[in-house]
C-alpha positions in Angstrom: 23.1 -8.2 6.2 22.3 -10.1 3.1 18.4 -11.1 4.4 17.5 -14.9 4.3 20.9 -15.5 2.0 19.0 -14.5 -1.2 20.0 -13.1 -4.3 18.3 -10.4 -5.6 18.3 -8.2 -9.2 17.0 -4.8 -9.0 15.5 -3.9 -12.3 16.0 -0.2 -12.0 13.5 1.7 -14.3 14.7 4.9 -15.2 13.1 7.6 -13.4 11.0 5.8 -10.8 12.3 6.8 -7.5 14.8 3.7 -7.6 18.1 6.1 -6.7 16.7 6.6 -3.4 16.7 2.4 -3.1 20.6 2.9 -2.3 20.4 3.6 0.8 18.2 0.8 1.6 20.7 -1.8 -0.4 23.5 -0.6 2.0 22.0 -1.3 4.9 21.0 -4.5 3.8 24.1 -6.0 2.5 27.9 -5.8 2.9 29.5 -3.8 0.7 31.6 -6.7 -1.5 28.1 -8.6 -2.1 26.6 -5.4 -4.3 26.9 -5.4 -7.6 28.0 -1.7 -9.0 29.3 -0.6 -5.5 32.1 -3.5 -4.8 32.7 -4.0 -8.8 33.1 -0.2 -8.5 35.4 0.4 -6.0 38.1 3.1 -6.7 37.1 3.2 -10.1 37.0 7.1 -12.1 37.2 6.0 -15.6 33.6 7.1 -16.4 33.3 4.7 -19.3 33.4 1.7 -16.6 31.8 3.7 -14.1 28.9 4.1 -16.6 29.2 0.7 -18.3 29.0 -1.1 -14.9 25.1 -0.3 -14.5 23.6 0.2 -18.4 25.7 -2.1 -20.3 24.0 -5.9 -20.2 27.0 -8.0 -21.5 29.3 -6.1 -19.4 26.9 -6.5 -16.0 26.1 -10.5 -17.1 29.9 -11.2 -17.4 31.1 -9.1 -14.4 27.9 -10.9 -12.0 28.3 -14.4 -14.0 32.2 -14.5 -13.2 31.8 -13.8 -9.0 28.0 -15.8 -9.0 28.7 -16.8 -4.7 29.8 -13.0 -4.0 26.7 -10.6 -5.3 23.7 -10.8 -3.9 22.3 -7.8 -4.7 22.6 -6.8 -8.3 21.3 -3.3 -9.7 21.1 -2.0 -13.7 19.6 0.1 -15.6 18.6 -3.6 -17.2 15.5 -5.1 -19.3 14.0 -7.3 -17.3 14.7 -10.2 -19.6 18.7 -9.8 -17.7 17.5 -11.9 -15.4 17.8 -15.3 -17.7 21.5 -14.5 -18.4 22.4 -15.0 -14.9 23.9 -17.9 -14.1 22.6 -18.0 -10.5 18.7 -17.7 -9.3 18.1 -14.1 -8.7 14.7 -13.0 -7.0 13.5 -10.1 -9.0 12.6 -6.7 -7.4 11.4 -3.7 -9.6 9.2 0.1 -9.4 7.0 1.4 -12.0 5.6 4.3 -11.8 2.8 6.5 -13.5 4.5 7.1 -17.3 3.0 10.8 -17.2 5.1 11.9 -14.1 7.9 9.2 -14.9 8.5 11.1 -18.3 8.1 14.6 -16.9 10.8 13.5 -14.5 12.9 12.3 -17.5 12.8 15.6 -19.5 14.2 17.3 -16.6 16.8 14.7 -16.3 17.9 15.3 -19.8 17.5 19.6 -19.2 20.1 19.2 -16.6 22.4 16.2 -17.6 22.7 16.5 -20.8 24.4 19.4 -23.1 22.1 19.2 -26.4 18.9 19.5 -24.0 20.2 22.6 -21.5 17.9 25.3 -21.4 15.3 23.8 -23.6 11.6 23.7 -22.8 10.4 20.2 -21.7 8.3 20.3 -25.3 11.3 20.7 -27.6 13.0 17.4 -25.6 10.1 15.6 -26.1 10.4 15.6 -29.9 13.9 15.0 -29.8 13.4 11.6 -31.8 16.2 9.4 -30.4 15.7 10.3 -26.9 11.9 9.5 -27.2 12.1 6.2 -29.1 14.6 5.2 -26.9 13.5 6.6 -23.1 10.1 7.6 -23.4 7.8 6.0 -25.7 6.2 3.0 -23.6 9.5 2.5 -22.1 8.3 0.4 -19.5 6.6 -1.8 -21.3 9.7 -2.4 -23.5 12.0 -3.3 -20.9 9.4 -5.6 -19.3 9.1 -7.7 -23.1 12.6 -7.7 -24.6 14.0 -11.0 -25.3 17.4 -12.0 -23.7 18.7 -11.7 -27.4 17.7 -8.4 -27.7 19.2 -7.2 -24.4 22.1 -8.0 -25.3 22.2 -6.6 -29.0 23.7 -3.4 -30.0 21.4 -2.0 -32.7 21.9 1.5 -33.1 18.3 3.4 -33.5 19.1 6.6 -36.2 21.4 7.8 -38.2 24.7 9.2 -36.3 26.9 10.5 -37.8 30.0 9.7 -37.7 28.9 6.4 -36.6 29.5 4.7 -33.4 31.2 1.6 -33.3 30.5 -1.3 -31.0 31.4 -0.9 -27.2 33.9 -3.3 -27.9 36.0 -1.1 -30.2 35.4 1.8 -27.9 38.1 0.6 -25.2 38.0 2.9 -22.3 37.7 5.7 -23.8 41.4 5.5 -25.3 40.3 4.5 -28.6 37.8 7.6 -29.3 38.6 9.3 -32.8 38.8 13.0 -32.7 35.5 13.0 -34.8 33.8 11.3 -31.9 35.5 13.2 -29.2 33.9 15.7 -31.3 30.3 14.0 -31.5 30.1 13.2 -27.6 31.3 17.6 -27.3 28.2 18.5 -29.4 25.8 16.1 -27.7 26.9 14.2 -24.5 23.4 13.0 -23.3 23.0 10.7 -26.4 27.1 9.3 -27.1 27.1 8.4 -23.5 23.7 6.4 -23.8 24.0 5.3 -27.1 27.1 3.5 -25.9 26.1 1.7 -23.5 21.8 1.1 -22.7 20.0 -1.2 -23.9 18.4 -0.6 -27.4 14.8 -0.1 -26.8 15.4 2.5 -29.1 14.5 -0.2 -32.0 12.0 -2.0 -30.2 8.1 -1.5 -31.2 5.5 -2.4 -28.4 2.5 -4.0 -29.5 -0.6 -6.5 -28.1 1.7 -9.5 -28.1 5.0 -7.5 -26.3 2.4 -5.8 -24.0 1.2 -8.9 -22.9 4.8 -10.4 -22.8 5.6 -7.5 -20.4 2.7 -8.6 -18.0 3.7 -12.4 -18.1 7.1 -10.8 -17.0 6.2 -8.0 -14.4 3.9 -11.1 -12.7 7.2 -13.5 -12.5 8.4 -10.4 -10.8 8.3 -11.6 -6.9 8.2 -7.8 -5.7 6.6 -5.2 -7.8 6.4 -1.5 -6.4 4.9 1.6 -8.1 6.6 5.1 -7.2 3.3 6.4 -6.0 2.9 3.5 -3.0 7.0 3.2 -2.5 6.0 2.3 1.5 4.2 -0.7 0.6 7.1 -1.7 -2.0 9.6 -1.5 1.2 7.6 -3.4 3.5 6.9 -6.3 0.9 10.9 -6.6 1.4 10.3 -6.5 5.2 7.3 -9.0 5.5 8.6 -11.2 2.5 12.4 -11.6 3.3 12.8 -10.4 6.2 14.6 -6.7 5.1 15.4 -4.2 7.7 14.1 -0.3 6.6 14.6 1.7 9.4 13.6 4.9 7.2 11.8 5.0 4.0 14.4 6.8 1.8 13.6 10.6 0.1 12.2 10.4 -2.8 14.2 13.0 -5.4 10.7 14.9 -6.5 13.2 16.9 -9.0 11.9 21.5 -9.0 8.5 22.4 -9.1 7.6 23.3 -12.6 4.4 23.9 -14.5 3.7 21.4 -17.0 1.3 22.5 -19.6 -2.0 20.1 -19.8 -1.1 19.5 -23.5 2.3 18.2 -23.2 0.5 16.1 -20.2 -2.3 14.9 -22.4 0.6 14.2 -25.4 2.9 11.4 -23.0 -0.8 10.3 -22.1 -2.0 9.1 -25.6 2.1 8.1 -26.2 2.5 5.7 -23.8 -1.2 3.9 -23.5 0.5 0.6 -23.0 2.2 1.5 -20.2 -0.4 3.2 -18.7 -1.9 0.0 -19.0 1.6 -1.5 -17.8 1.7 0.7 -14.5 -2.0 0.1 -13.7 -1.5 -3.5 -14.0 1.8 -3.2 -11.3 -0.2 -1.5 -9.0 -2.7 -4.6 -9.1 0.8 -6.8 -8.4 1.6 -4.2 -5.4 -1.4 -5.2 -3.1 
C-alpha cells in the first residue's frame, strides 16, 4: 500500500481508458487514503457523488482540508488543479488518440445521456455545448487552463432558465421546478454544466498549445491509451507500484464509423493531435 509514501493526482481525461485505473488505485492504496472512494463512503446523494470527482473547488477544499490522509487523488480535473493543492502531488495522466477518444465520447453521451439517446454519432457531434465543451481539442484545454480558470464558473450558451452557481444549487434541495424541468428534458448537459470545469469558454491557440506541452512535460508519468502497459509499468519501475494485471480496457460496441465523421474530429482537434503525439514522445 501507498508506494514509496507519495502523493499522487490522477488527471483523469475523459474517455481515455482511465476507469479501468481503479482497480490498480485499490490495490495500491488503503481505502481511507483515496480521494473519491473514502470522501465517498456511504454517500447516494448524486449531486455529491458527482460533485466529488468534476467539481474543482469542491475536490481542492475536500483534499486541502485532510492534506496527510489522501495520497491518491482522482478528477475529472484541468491539470492546472494541481497548484491548488496544498500538499506536493506527483502528477500521473493518459491521453489518447482525439479521433477514437471522441468516438468513444459520442457513445458515452448515446447511452448516458437523455437528449443524445438514439441519435447518430453525427447529430451529437454538432450538438454545440457538448462539442465546445468535451470535444473540441479537449485535451489540450485541460492541459493550458490557468488555476483561475479551473476554478471559474462561466457558463458556455444560452440556457434557459439559467443555471445558478453550484453554490445556490444545495444538494439538490434547492432545484426550482423549472430546473427540475430543464435537467428532465436534458440530463447529460444540467448534470455537467453543474459541475465540470468550463472548457466550454476556453479557445486553444499557439500560445495555450504550447502552455499544454510545458504542462503535459511537468507531468512525471504520461501514458497514451494506445500503449496503457508501458503507462503501468512506469508506475512499477518509477515508484515502485504493484500491477499484478493490466486492467480491461472498456473498448465500448463495435460500430462503424463513417470516414467523414473520422476525417471531421481529425481537422477539429489538430492541436491535440499534436498534443497526443507529443505524450507519446513523453511515454518512452
Amino acid at each position: 500500500m501507498s508506494p514509496t509514501g507519495n502523493k499522487y493526482l490522477f488527471i483523469h481525461v475523459m474517455k481515455t481508458g482511465g476507469t479501468s485505473f481503479a482497480d490498480v488505485i485499490e490495490a495500491n492504496f488503503a481505502s481511507h487514503e483515496r480521494y473519491p472512494g473514502d470522501y465517498l463512503q456511504g454517500e447516494t446523494n448524486p449531486f455529491r457523488q458527482m460533485e466529488a470527482y468534476l467539481y474543482v473547488p469542491g475536490i481542492v477544499a475536500a483534499v486541502n482540508s485532510a492534506p496527510d490522509q489522501y495520497r491518491m487523488v482522482c478528477g475529472h480535473v484541468p491539470y492546472a488543479t494541481r497548484e491548488l493543492l496544498a500538499a506536493r502531488y506527483i502528477a500521473l495522466t493518459v491521453l489518447r488518440d482525439p479521433v477514437a477518444r471522441t468516438i468513444s465520447y459520442l457513445k458515452h453521451c448515446r447511452r448516458y445521456h437523455k437528449e443524445h439517446m438514439g441519435l447518430p454519432l453525427e447529430a451529437i457531434y454538432e450538438d454545440e455545448w457538448f462539442h465546445a465543451s468535451f470535444i473540441a481539442n479537449y485535451q489540450t484545454k485541460l492541459y493550458s487552463m490557468s488555476a483561475q480558470e479551473t476554478i471559474a464558473e462561466t457558463r458556455y450558451g444560452d440556457y434557459e432558465p439559467a443555471l445558478p452557481p453550484r453554490s445556490e444549487l444545495g444538494n439538490g434541495e434547492n432545484l426550482t421546478p423549472e430546473l427540475i424541468a430543464l435537467g428532465e428534458r436534458g440530463g447529460g448537459r444540467f448534470s455537467m454544466e453543474c459541475f465540470a470545469a468550463s472548457t466550454g469558454v476556453i479557445e486553444v491557440d499557439d500560445t495555450r498549445f504550447e502552455t499544454a506541452r510545458e504542462n503535459l512535460r511537468a507531468t512525471e508519468v504520461v501514458g497514451v491509451t494506445e500503449d496503457y502497459e508501458r503507462f503501468l509499468a512506469a508506475l512499477v519501475e518509477r515508484y515502485g507500484w504493484q500491477v499484478d494485471n493490466v486492467p480491461h480496457r472498456h473498448a465500448g460496441e463495435d460500430e462503424d464509423i463513417c470516414a467523414e465523421l473520422r476525417r471531421k474530429i481529425a481537422r477539429d482537434n489538430a492541436m491535440d493531435t499534436e498534443l497526443h503525439a507529443y505524450a507519446r514522445s513523453l511515454a518512452v
